[in-house]
C-alpha positions as CSV (number, residue, x, y, z in Angstrom):
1,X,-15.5,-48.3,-94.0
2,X,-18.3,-49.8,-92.9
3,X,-17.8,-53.2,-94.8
4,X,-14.3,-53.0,-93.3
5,X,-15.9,-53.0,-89.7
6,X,-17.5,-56.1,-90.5
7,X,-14.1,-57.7,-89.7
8,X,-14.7,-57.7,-86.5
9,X,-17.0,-60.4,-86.6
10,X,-14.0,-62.5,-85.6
11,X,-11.5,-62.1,-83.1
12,X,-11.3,-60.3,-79.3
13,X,-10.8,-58.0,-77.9
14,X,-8.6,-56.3,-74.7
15,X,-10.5,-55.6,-71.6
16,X,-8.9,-52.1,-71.7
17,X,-10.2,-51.6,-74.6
18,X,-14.1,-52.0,-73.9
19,X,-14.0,-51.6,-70.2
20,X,-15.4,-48.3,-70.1
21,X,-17.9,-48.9,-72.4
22,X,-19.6,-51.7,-70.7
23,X,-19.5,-49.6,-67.1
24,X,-20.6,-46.4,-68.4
25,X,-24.5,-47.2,-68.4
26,X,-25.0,-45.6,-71.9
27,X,-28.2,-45.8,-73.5
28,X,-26.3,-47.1,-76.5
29,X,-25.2,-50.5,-74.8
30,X,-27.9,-53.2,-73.9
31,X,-27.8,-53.8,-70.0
32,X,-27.5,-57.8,-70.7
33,X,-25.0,-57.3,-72.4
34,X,-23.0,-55.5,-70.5
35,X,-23.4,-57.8,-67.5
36,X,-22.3,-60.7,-69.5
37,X,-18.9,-58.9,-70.1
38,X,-18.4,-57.7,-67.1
39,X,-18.0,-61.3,-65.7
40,X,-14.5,-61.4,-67.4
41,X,-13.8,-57.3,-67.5
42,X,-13.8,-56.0,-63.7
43,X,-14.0,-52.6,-63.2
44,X,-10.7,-51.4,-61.5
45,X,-7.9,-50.5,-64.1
46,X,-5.0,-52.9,-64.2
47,X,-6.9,-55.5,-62.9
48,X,-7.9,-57.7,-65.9
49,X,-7.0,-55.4,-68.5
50,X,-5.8,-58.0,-70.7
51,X,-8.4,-60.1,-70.4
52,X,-10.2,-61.3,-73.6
53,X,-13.4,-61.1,-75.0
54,X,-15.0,-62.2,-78.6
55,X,-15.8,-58.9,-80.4
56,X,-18.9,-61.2,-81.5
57,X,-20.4,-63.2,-78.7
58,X,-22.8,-65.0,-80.6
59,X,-20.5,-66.3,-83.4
60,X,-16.9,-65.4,-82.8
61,X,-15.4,-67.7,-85.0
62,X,-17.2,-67.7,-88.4
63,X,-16.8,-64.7,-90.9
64,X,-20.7,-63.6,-90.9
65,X,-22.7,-60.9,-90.9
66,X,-23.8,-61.0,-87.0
67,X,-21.6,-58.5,-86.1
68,X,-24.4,-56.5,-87.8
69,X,-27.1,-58.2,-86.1
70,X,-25.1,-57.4,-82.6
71,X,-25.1,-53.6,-83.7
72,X,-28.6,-53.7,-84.2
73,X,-29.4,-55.0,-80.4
74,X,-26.5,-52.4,-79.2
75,X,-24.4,-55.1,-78.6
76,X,-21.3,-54.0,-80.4
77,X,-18.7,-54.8,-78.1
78,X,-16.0,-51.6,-78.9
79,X,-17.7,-48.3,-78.9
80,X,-15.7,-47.7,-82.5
81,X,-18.3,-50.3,-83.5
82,X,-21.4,-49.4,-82.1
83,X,-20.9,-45.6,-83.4
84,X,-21.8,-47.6,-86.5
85,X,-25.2,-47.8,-85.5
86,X,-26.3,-45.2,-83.2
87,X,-28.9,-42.7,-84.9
88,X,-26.5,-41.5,-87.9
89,X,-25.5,-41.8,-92.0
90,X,-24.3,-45.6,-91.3
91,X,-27.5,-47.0,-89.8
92,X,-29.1,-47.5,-93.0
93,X,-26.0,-49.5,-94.4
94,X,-25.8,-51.7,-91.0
95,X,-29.3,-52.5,-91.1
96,X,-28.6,-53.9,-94.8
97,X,-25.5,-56.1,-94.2
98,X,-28.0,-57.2,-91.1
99,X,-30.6,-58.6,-93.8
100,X,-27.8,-59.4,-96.9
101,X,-25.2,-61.6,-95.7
102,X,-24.2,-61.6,-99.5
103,X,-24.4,-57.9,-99.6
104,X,-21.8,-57.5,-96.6
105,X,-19.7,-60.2,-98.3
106,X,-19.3,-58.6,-101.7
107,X,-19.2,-55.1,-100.3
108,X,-16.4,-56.4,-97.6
109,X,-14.5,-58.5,-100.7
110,X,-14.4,-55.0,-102.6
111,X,-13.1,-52.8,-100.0
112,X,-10.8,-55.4,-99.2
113,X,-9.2,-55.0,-103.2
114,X,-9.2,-51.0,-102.8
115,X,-7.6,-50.9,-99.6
116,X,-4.8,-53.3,-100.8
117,X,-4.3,-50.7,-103.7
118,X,-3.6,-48.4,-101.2
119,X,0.5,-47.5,-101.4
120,X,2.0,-46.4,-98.2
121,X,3.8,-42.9,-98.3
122,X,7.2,-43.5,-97.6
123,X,10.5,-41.3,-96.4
124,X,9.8,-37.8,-95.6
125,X,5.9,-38.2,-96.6
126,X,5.0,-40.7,-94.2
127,X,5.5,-42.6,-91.1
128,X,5.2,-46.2,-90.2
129,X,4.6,-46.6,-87.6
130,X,6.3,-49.7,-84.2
131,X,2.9,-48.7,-82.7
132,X,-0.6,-47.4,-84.4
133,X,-1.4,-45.0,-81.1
134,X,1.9,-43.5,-80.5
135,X,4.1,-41.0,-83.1
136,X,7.4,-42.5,-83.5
């Protein structure tokens, strides 16, 4: 799972998404940081909410293994990240993909293969879903 994360080297991200996060003033989140995105995030609800933001500010368009490196200076944009490197089991295995950028990729290119063996449950055993937060 954590390979997977490493997705999110590329793309953005809603404001609503990471608003709270970068107004909360958690010791998880470096100050910098936070300032930086609230230039394009303001604080009131509904007021920017769809406002976008790289999930990797330092190289947001190239498939590398920074969004490590960001988790590393708390940086991670979406607290679902940064939970990725915060004191627990995964810190070890960020710190790695930090150093191995050939680690991350093979590690990332084999999760990729499992999770596309994965078959969906269908009819009565499963549920796709028109939105991924809401039941149908």
């Amino acid at each position: 799972m954590v390979a997977l994360s490493g997705s999110h080297t590329i793309g953005q991200a809603r404001c609503i998404t990471f608003r709270d996060r970068i107004y909360d003033n958690g010791i998880n989140i470096d100050a910098g940081f936070a300032s930086t995105r609230r230039r394009r995030c303001p604080v009131d609800n509904g007021n920017g909410d769809d406002n976008l933001a790289a999930l990797d500010l330092v190289t947001p368009n190239s498939f590398d293994n920074n969004y490590f490196k960001n988790l590393i200076q708390r940086k991670g944009l979406l607290q679902s990240d940064q939970v990725l490197f915060n004191g627990g089991s995964t810190d070890s295995i960020v710190t790695e993909y930090s150093k191995s950028p050939s680690t991350f990729s093979s590690d990332f290119a084999a999760a990729m293969v499992k999770m596309a063996d994965i078959e969906p449950l269908l009819g009565s055993a499963g549920e796709i879903r028109k939105y991924c937060n809401v039941i149908n």
